[in-house]
C-alpha positions in Angstrom: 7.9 23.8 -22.3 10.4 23.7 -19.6 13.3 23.6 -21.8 12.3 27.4 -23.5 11.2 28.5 -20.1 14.6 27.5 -19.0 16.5 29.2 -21.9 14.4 32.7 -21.3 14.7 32.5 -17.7 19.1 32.0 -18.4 18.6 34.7 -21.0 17.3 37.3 -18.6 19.9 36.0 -16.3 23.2 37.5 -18.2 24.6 39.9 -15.8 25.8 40.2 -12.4 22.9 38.2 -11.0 23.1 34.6 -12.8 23.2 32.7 -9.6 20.5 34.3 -8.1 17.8 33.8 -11.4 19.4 30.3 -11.2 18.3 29.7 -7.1 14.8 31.0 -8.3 14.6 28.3 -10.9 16.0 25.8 -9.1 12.7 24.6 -7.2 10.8 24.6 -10.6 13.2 21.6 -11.6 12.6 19.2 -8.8 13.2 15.5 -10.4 12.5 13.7 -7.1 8.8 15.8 -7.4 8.5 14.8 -10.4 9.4 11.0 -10.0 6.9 10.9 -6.7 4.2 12.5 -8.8 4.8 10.0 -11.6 5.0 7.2 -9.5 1.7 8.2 -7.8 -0.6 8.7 -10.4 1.1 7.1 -13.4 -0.2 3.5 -12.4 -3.8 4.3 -11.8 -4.6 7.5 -14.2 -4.8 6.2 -18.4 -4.0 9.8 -19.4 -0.7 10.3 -17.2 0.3 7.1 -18.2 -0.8 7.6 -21.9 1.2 11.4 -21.6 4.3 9.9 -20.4 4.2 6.8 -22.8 4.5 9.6 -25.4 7.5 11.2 -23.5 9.6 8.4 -23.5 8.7 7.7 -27.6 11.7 7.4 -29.7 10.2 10.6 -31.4 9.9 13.2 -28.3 13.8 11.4 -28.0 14.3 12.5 -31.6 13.1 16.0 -30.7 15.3 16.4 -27.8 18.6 15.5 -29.2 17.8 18.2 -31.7 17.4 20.4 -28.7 20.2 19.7 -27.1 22.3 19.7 -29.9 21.2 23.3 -30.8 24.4 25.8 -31.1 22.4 28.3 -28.5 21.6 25.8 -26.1 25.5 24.6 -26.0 26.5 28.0 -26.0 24.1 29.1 -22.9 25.1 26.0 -21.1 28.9 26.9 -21.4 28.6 30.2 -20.4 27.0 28.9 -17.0 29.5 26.1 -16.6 32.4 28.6 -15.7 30.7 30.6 -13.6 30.0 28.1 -11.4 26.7 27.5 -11.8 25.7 24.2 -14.3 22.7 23.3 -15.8 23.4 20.4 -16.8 22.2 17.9 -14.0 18.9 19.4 -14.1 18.6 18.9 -18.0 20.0 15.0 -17.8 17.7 14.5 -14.4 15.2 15.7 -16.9 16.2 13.1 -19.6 16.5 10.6 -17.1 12.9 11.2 -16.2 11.7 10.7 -19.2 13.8 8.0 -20.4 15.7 10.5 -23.2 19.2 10.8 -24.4 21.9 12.1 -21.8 24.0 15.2 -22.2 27.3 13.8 -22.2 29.2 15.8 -25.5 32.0 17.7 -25.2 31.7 21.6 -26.1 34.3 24.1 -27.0 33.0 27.5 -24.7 31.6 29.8 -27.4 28.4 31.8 -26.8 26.9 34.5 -27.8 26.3 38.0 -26.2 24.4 40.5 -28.3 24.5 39.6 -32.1 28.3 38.2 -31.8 29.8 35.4 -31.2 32.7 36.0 -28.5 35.0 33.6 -27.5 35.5 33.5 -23.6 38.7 32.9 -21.7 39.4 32.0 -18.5 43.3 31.3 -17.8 43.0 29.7 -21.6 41.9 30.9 -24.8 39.3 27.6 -25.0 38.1 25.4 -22.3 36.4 22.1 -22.8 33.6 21.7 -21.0 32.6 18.2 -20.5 29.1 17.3 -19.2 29.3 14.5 -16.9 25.8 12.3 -16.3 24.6 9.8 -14.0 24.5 6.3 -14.8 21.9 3.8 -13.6 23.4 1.8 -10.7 25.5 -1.8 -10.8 23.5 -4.7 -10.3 23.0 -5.9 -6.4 24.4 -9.1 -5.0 22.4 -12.4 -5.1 19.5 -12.6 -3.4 19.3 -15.3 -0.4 16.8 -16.8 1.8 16.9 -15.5 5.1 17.0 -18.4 7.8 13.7 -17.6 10.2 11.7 -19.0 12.8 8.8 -21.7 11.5 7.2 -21.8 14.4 6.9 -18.3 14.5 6.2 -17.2 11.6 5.4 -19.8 9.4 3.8 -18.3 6.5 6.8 -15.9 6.0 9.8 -15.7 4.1 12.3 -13.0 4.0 14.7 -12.1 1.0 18.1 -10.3 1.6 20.5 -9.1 -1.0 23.6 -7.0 -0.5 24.2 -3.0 -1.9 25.4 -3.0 -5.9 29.1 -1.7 -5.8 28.4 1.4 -7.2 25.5 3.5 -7.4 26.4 5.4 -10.7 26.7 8.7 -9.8 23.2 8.8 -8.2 22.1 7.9 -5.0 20.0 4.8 -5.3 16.1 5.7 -4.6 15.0 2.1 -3.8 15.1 -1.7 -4.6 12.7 -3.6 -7.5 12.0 -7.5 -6.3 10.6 -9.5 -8.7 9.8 -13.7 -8.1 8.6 -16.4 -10.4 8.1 -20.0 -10.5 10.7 -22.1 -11.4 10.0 -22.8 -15.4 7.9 -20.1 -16.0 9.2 -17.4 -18.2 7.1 -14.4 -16.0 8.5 -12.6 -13.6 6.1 -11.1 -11.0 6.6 -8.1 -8.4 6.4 -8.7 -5.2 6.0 -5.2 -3.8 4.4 -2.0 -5.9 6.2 0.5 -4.3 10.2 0.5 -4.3 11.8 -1.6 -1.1 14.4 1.1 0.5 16.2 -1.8 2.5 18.2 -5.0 1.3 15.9 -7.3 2.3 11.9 -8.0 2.1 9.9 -10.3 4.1 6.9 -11.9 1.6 3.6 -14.0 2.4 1.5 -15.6 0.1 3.8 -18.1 -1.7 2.2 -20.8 -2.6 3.5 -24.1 -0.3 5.2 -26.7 -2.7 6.6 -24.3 -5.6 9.9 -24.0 -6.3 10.7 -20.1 -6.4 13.4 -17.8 -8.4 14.1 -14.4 -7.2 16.1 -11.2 -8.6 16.7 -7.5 -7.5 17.3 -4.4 -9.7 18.5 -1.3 -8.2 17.1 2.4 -8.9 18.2 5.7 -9.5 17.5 9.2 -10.4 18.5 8.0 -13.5 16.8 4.6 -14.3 17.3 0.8 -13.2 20.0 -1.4 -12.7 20.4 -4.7 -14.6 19.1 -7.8 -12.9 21.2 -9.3 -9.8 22.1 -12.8 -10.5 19.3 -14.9 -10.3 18.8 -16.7 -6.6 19.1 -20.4 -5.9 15.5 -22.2 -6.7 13.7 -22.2 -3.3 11.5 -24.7 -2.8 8.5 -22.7 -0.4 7.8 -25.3 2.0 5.2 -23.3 4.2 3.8 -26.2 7.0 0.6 -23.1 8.2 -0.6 -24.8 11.3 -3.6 -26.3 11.2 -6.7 -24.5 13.4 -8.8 -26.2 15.2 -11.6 -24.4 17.7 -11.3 -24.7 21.7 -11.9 -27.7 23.6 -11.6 -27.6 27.7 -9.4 -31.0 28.6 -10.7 -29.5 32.1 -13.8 -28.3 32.7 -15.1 -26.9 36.1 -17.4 -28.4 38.5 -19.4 -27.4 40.9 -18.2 -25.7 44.3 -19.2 -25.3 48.1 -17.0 -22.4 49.7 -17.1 -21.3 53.3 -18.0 -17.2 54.0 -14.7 -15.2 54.1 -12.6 -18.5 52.9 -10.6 -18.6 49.4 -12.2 -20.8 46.5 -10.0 -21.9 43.2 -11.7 -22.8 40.3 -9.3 -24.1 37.8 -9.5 -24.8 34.0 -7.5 -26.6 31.1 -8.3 -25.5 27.5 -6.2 -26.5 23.8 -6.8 -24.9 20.9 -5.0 -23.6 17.9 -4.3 -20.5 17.6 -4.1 -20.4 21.1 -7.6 -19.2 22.7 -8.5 -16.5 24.8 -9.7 -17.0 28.4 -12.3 -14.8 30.1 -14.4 -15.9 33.4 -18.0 -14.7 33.9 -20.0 -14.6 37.0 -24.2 -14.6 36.4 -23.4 -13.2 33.1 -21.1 -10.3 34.3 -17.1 -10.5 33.1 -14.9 -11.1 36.2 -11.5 -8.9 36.3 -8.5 -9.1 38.7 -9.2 -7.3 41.7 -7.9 -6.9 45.1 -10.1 -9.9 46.1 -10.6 -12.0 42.6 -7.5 -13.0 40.6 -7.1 -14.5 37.1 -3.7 -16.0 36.6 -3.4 -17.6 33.0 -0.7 -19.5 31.8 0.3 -21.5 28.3 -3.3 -23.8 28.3 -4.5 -23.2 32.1 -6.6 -20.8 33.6 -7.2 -20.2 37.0 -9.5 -17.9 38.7 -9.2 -17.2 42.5 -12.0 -15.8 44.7 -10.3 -14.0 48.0 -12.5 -13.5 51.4 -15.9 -15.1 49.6 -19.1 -13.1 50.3 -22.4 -14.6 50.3 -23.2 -12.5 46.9 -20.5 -14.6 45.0 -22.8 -17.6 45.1 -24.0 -18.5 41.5 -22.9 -19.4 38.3 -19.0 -19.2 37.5 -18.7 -19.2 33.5 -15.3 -19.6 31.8 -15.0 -18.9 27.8 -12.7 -19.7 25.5 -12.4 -18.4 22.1 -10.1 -18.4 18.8 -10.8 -17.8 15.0 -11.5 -21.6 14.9 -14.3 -21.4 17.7 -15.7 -20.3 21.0 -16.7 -23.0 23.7 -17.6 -22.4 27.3 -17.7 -24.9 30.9 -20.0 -23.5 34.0 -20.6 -24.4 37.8 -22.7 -23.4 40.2 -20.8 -22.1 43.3 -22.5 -22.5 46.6 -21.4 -20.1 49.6 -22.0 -21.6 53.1 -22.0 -19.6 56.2 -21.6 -20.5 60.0 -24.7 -20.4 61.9 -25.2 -16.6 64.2 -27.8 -15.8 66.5 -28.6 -12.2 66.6 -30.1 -11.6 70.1 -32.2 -8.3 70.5 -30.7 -6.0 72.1 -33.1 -5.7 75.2 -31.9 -9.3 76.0 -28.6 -8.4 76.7 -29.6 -6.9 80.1 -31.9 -9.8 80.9 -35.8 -9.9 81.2 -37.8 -10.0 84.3 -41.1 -11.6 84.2 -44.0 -12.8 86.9 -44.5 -15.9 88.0 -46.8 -17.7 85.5 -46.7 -15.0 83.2 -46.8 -16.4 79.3 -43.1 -15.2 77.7 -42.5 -15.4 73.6 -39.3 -14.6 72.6 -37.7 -13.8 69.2 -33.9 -13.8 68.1 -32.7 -13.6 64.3 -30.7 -16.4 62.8 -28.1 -16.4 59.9 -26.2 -19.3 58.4 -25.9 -21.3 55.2 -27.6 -23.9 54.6 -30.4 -22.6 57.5 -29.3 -23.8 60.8 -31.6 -26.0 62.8 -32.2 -24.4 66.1 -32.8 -25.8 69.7 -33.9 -24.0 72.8 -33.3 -24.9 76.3 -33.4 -23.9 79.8 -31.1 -24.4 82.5 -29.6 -27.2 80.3 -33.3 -28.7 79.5 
C-alpha cells in the first residue's frame, strides 16, 4: 500500500514543487518508527508477528522484485534522482525492513511525461543512475572476559567486544549477545533488547560451566555475521555464603552518674554485613547533639552525652541482614548525688520559744535514696 501511495504522491509531484511533496512524505516513511514498533509488539502480539512472517515470505519477496522492476517505477525513480531528491533509501530501508530484495540495478534515465516517453539530458544525452544500498555491518571483534572485582561483585561477569570495521553504510542500531554452554549446539540471548555499548555485564550463569560467547552487529539494514567465537570461560562464581547475625559482643548492664558520659559498645559478624540500630524502652535512638552512634566495619558504639535521670532503662541494640535479625539488651541505671532542698523560709532562720515542740521538713534527691542524719551543734 505504501509503495502505490508513494507512486501517486511522486505523480502529483511533477512540477516545480517535487521537493516539497517529497518533505511531506518524508515523515510517512520513518524506518526507525517502524523497526521500534516492530520490535515492540512483534515479540508479544501472534498477529504482528504472524503479519510480518508473511512480509518477509519468499512470495511478498517475489512480488516486490516485480515491483521494483516495473518500467514506471524505474522511470519515476530516475526522474527524482537528478533533481536531487532520491527515493531510493526509503524504498531499500523499506526492503530492509522487511527482509526483501535491495534496489541496487543500474537504470538508463527514461521516464515518462504525458503519454511519451522522453529521454532527459543533463550535460549528457543518458546518465546511469546507480542505486546504492546499505549493507549489514562487518562482524565485531572477539568477545573477552572483562577482569572484575570477586569480592565485589561476585555473581557478575562482564563481556566486552570491540566496534566491527565497518558499519555498511548504516549506522549500527545496537549489539545481539548470545552464550551457550560449551558442547551444546544452542545458543541463547542474554539480553531481549539490543546492547548499544561494546560490552555487557551478565548474572545468572551457572557456577562450574564452561561458557562460549558471540556478538552480531545491527543495522537499518539487518545483522552482521557472528564475531569469532570467545575463548570457553569456565564461570567460576564463589557467591558468599550468608549466614544471619551473631553479637561476638554483647552489652551488659550499666550504672552512670547524672550529667556524666556512658559508652555502650557492641561487636556483631554477619554476612551480608548487618545493619545496626540502638533502641531505648522500645523507642529508636538517633545521633543527637547529646546521643551519638558511631558504626564502623563489625562495631557499634552508642554514646550517651550529659545523662539525665530519664535515660535510665533498657538500651536495646539490633542487628539485622537477609540471613537474620538478633538483638543484646542492658538495663542502664542512672545515679545521682545526694541534694537537700531546704524550704525557703529556712534560709533566714527560725525563731522558736523555749520548750516549744519544732518539726521540720526539707526535700531530698539522689540515686539510690540517700540515708539522712540530723544533728545539732555537731550532735
Amino acid at each position: 500500500m505504501k509503495f502505490f501511495i508513494l507512486l501517486a504522491l511522486f505523480g502529483a509531484a511533477f512540477g516545480q514543487n517535487l521537493r516539497a511533496e517529497v518533505d511531506q512524505l518524508l515523515p510517512f516513511l520513518n524506518m526507525d518508527e517502524v523497526r521500534t514498533i516492530y520490535e515492540r509488539y512483534v515479540q508479544t502480539d501472534a498477529q504482528v508477528g504472524e503479519i510480518w512472517s508473511f512480509l518477509q515470505s519468499d512470495e511478498t519477496d517475489a512480488a516486490w522484485r516485480v515491483l521494483i522492476g516495473t518500467p514506471e517505477l524505474q522511470e519515476i525513480s530516475a526522474w527524482t534522482e537528478v533533481r536531487g531528491v532520491s527515493i531510493r533509501d526509503y524504498l531499500n530501508g523499506i526492503a530492509a525492513m522487511l527482509g526483501l530484495t535491495p534496489i541496487t540495478r543500474t537504470y538508463n534515465l527514461t521516464f515518462t511525461m504525458g503519454n511519451q516517453p522522453t529521454k532527459h539530458t543533463v550535460a549528457k544525452p543518458k546518465k546511469a543512475v546507480h542505486w546504492k544500498s546499505a549493507e549489514p555491518p562487518a562482524p565485531p571483534g572477539k568477545p573477552a572476559l572483562v577482569p572484575g572485582s570477586p569480592s565485589s561483585a561476585p555473581d557478575i561477569v562482564t563481556i566486552r567486544w570491540s566496534r566491527p570495521p565497518t558499519d555498511g553504510g548504516s549506522p549500527i542500531l545496537g549489539y545481539v549477545v548470545e552464550q551457550r554452554r560449551t558442547g551444546s549446539p544452542h545458543w541463547v540471548r542474554t539480553c531481549p533488547s539490543l546492547v548499544q555499548q561494546t560490552e555487557v555485564s551478565l548474572s545468572g550463569l551457572e557456577p562450574g560451566w564452561r561458557y562460549q560467547f558471540r556478538v552480531m552487529a545491527e543495522n537499518i539494514v539487518g545483522r552482521s555475521e557472528s564475531s569469532e567465537l570467545s575463548d570457553p570461560l569456565t564461570v567460576t562464581l564463589q557467591r558468599n555464603a550468608i549466614s544471619a547475625p551473631r553479637f561476638v559482643h554483647e552489652l551488659f548492664d550499666a550504672t552512670a552518674v547524672e550529667n556524666e558520659k556512658v559508652e555502650f559498645r557492641v561487636q556483631v559478624v554477619g554476612t551480608p554485613a548487618p545493619q545496626i540500630s540502638w533502641f531505648k524502652d522500645g523507642f529508636e535512638i538517633y545521633s543527637s547533639r547529646r546521643a551519638r552512634i558511631i558504626t564502623e566495619a563489625d562495631v557499634s558504639v552508642l554514646v550517651i552525652h550529659q545523662t539525665a535521670l530519664t535515660d535510665e532503662g533498657e538500651i536495646k541494640c539490633a542487628a539485622t541482614n537477609r540471613a537474620g535479625h538478633t538483638v543484646t539488651r542492658c538495663h542502664l541505671t542512672i545515679d545521682a548525688y545526694p541534694k537537700i532542698r531546704l524550704p525557703r523560709q529556712y534560709e533566714d532562720g527560725l525563731l522558736i520559744e523555749a520548750e516549744e515542740v519544732v518539726r521540720m521538713k526539707v526535700g531530698l534527691a539522689g540515686r539510690p535514696p540517700p540515708s539522712v542524719e540530723w544533728s545539732h551543734n555537731g550532735e
